[in-house]
C-alpha positions as CSV (number, residue, x, y, z in Angstrom):
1,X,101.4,106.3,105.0
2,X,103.1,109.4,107.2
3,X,102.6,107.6,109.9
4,X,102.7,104.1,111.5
5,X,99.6,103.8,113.6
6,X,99.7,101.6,116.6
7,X,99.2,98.3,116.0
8,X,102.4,98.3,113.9
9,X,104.6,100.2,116.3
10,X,105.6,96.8,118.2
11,X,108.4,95.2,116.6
12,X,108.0,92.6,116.1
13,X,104.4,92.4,115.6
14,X,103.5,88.8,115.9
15,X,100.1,87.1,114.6
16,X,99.5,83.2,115.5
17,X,97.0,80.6,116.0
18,X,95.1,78.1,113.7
19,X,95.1,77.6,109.9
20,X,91.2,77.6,110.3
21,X,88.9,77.8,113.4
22,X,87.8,74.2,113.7
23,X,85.9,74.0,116.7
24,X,85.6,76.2,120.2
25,X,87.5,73.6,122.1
26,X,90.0,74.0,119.3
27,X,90.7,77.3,119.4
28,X,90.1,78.2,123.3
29,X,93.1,75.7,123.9
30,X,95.1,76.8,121.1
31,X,94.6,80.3,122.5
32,X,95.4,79.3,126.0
33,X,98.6,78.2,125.4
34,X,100.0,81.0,123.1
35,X,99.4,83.1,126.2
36,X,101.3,80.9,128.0
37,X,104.6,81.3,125.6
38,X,104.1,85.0,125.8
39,X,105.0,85.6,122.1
40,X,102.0,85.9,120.3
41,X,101.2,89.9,119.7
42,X,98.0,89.0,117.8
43,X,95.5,85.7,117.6
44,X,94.6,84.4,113.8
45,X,92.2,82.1,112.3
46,X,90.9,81.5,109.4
47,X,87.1,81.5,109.5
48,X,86.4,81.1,105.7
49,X,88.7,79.0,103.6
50,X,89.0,79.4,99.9
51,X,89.9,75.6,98.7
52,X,91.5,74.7,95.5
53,X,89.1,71.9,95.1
54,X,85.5,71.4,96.3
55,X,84.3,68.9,99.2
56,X,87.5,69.9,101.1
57,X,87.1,71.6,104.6
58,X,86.2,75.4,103.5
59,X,85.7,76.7,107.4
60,X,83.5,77.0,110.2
61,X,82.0,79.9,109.3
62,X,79.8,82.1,111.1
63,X,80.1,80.3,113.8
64,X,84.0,80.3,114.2
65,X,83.4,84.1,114.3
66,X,81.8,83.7,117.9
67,X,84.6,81.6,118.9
68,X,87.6,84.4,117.9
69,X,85.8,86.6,119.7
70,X,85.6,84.6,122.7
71,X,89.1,84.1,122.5
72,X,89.5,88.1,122.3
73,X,87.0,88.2,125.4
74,X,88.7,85.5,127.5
75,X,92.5,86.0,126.8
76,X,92.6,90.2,126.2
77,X,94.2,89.0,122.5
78,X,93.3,91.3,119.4
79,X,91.9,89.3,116.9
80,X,92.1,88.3,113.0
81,X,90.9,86.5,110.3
82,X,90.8,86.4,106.6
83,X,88.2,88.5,104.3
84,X,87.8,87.5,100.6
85,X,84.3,88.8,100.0
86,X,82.6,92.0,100.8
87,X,79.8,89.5,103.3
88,X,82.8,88.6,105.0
89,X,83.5,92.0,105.4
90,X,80.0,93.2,106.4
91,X,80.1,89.9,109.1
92,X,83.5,90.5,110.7
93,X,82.6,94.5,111.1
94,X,79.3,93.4,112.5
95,X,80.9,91.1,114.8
96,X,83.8,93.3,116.3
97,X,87.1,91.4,114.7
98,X,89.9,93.9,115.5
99,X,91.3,93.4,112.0
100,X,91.7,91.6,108.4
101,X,93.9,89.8,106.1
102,X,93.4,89.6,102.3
103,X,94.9,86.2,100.9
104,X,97.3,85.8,98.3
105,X,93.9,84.5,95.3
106,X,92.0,87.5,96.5
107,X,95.2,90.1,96.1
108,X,95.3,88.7,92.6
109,X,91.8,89.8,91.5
110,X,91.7,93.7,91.3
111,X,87.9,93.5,90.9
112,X,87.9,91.4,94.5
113,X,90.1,94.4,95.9
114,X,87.9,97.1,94.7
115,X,84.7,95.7,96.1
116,X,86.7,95.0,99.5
117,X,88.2,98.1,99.9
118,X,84.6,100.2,98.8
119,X,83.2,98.2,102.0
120,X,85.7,99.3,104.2
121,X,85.4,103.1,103.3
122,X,84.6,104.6,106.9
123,X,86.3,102.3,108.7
124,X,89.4,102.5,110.4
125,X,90.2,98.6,111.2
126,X,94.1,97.1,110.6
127,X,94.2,95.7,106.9
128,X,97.2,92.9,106.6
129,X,97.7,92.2,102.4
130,X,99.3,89.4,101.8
131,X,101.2,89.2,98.2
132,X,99.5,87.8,95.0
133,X,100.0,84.0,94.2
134,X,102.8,85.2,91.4
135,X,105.7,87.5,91.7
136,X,103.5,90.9,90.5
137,X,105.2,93.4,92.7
138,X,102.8,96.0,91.2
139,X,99.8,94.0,91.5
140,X,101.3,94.3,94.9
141,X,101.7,97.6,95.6
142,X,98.0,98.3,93.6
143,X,96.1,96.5,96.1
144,X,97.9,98.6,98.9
145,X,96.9,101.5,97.0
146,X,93.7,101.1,96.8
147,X,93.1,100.3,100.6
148,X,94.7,103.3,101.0
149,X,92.6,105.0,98.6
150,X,89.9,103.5,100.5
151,X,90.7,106.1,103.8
152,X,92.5,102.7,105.5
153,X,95.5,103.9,107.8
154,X,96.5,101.0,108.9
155,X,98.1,98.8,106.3
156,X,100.6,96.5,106.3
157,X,102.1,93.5,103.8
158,X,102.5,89.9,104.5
159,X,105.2,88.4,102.4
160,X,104.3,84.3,101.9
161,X,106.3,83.3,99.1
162,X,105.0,82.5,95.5
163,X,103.5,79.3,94.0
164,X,106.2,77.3,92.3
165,X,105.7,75.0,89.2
166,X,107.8,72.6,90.3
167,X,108.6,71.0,93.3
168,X,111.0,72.6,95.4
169,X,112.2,72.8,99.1
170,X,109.6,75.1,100.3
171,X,106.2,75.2,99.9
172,X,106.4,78.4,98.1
173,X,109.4,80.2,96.4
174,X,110.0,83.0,98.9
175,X,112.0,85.2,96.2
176,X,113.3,87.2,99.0
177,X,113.8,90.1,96.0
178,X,110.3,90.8,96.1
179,X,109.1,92.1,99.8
180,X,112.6,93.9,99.6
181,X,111.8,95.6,96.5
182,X,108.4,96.2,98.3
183,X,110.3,97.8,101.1
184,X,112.0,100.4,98.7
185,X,109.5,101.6,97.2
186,X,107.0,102.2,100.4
187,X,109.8,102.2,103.1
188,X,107.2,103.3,106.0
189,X,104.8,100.0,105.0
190,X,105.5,97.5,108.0
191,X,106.1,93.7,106.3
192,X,105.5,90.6,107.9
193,X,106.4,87.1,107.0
194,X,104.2,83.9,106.6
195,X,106.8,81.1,107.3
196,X,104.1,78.9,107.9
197,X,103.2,79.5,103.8
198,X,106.6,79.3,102.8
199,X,108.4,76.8,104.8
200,X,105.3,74.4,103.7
201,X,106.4,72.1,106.6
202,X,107.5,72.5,110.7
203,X,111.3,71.8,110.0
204,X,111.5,74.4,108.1
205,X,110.0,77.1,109.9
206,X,112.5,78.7,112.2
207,X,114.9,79.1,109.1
208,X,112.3,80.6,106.9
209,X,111.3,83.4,110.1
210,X,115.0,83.7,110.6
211,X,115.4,85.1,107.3
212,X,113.0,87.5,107.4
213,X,114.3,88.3,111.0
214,X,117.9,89.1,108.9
215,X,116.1,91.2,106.1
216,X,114.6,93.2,108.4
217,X,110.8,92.2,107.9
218,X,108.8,93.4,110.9
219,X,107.4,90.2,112.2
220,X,105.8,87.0,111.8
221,X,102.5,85.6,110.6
222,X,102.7,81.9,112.0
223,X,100.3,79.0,112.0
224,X,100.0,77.5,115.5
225,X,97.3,74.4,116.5
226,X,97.1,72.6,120.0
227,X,97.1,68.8,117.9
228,X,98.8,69.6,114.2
229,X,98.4,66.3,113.7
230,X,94.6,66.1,112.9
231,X,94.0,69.8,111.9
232,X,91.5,69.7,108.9
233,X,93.6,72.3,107.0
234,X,97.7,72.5,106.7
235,X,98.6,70.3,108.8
236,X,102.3,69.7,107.9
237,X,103.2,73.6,108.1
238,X,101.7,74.2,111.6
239,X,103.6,74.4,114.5
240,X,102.3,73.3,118.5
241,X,102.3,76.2,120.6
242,X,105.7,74.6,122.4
243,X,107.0,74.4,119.0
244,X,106.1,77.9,118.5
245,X,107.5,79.3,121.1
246,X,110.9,77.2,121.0
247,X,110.9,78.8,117.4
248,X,110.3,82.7,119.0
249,X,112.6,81.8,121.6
250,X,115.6,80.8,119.2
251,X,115.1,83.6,116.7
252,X,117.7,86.3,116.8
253,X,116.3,89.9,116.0
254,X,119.6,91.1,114.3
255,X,118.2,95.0,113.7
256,X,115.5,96.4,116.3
257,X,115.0,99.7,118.1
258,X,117.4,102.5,117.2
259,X,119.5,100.7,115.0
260,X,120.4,102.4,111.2
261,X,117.8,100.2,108.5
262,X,120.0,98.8,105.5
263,X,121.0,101.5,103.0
264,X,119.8,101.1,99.2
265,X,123.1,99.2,98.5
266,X,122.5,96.9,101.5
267,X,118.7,96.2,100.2
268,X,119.9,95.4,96.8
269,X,122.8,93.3,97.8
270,X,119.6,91.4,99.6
271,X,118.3,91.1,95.9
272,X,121.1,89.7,94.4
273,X,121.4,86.9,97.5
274,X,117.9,85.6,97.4
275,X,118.4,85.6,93.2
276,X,121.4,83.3,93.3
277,X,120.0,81.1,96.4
278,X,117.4,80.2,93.5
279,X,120.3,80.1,90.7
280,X,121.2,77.6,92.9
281,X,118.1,75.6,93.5
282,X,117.6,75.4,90.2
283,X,120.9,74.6,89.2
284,X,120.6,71.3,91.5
285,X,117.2,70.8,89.9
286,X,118.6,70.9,86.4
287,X,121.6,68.2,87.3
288,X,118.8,66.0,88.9
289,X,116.9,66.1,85.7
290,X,120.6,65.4,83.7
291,X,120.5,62.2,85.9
292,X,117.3,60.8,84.9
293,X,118.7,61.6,81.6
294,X,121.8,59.3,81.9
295,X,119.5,56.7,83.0
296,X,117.2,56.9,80.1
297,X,120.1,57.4,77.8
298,X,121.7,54.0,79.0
299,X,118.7,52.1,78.7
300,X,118.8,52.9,75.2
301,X,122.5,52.7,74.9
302,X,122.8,56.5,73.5
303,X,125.8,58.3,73.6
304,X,125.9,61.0,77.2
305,X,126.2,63.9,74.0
306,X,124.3,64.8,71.3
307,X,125.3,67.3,69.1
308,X,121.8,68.8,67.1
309,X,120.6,69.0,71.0
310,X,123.9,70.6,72.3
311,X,123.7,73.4,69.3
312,X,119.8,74.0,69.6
313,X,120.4,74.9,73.5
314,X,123.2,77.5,72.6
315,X,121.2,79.0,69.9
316,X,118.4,79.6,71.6
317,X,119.8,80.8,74.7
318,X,121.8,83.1,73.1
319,X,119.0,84.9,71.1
320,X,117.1,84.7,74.4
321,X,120.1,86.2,76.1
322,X,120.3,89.1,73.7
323,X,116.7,89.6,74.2
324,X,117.3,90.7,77.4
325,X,120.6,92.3,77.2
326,X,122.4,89.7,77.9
327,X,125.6,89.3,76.6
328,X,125.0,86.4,74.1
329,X,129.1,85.3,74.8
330,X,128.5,85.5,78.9
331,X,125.7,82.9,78.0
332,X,127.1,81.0,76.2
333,X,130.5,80.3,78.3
334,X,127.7,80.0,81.4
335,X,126.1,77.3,79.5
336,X,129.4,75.2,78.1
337,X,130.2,75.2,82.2
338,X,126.7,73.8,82.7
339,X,126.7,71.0,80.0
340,X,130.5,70.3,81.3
341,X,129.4,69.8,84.8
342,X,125.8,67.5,82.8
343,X,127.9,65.7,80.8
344,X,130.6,64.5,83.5
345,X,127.3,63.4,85.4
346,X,125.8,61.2,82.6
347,X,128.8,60.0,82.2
348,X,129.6,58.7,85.5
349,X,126.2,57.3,85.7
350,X,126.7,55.0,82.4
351,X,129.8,53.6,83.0
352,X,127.9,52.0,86.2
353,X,127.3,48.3,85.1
């Protein structure tokens, strides 16, 4: 990647518009108004919509693909949607989309990648890869690669946060470390942010963007739909196109233009800020769980500590500590600080009548 072609050299570069293309009416309004904010860079919709379970809403289809393209026709906006197959890729070619995303299930199959990126030898079309479903930075960076390998120029990452297994704030863990780790190792690859993905719901949008606006990510993928309300697909995590643009308008671009990126330190400091916001998160999730514990324990009149438990929690840490060279003392100080902070909980709780 010498060079950043140019699609990517406005910063920043920002893709809206629909979850999935529902209907013409739909989309021609949705469209309408995001020229009207003045913010959108790029118009998205999803065309074909891999579902986790069947008899859900899986796209228009072939159809929506005449309907992005009158959107590119009537309102002068490039245009994008998601590939996961190599039909898809033969239909969207054929058609005249301006460019392509790979979702997060189809970054996470190498054999989907390779059969994608063998279809798209020859062709010089904007390719937008968003991260796998679980933290692989190198599954990553190999699916990069191989577009690359593929003769694609124009490549660039979308960073929408990784599925959690457990509930949690956001509708994905956005592990910050990641897309910054990313960064160092291909510093010319432009990175975008899916808040939409991550935030998992419209109040938590602007802070998710604004984030990525302070790390330095070099825009926005955002999900925008004239009537969130009823959309057949993500309804809680899209925004209305005067939500949308409030959201543009109250973002502050801290580092644009001429101004010196973050150094190596700066990056890594980054690192070690999204690692304890998730010490954090967790940390809260563990007292909540110490709670329930209390109340269970006082049902059943059991004493707030128990000492087998208490001793099989420090031995196993500790040899998991050491594991990982991790000072098995550091542990285990962390942890009497922990079940300290537990134990004053459950206790407070039970002496409740």
């Amino acid at each position: 990647m010498e060079e950043i072609p140019h699609i990517f050299n406005k910063r920043p570069l920002i893709i809206a518009g629909p979850c999935s293309a529902e209907s013409r009416t739909q989309m021609m309004d949705c469209a309408q108004q995001l020229r009207e904010t003045n913010q959108a860079t790029i118009f998205r919709a999803g065309i074909w919509k891999p579902r986790t379970r069947p008899g859900q809403f899986e796209g228009s289809g072939d159809e929506g693909l005449k309907w992005l393209l009158e959107v590119k026709q009537t309102f002068n906006f490039p245009v994008i949607t998601e590939v996961a197959t190599t039909k898809h890729v033969e239909k969207v070619l054929k058609a005249g989309i301006d460019m392509i995303w790979i979702g997060a299930r189809t970054t996470s199959n190498p054999f989907s990648i390779h059969e994608i990126s063998k279809a798209l030898e020859g062709v010089d079309i904007p390719v937008f890869v968003k991260n796998p479903a679980n933290p692989d930075l190198d599954l990553w960076i190999g699916a990069i690669e191989r577009f690359k390998n593929a003769g694609i120029r124009q490549i660039a990452a979308i960073h929408r946060g990784f599925y959690p297994y457990e509930p949690t704030k956001y509708r994905n863990i956005p592990k910050w470390e990641v897309p910054i780790e990313l960064k160092m190792r291909i510093p010319d690859l432009p990175i975008l942010c899916d808040p939409s993905h991550i935030g998992g719901a419209r109040a938590n949008i602007l802070e998710v963007a604004q984030y990525a606006y302070d790390i330095m990510m070099d825009g926005l993928m955002i999900e925008v739909h004239p009537n969130p309300d009823v959309a057949k697909t993500d309804s809680k995590q899209q925004l209305t196109p005067k939500e949308f643009g409030e959201v543009m308008s109250n973002l502050i671009i801290r580092v644009q233009g001429d101004l010196n990126p973050p150094s190596q330190l700066e990056r890594m400091r980054m690192q070690i800020d999204s690692i304890d916001q998730q010490l954090i998160d967790l940390l809260g999730k563990r007292f909540d769980i110490s709670r329930n514990i209390a109340n269970y324990k006082k049902d059943l009149n059991l004493a707030p500590f128990q000492l087998k438990r208490w001793r099989s929690i420090i031995d196993s840490r500790k040899l998991q500590a050491k594991n990982i060279g991790i000072n098995p003392d550091f542990i285990m100080k962390l942890l009497q600080s922990i079940h300290k902070e537990s134990i004053a909980i459950q206790n407070e709780i039970m002496k409740k009548p």
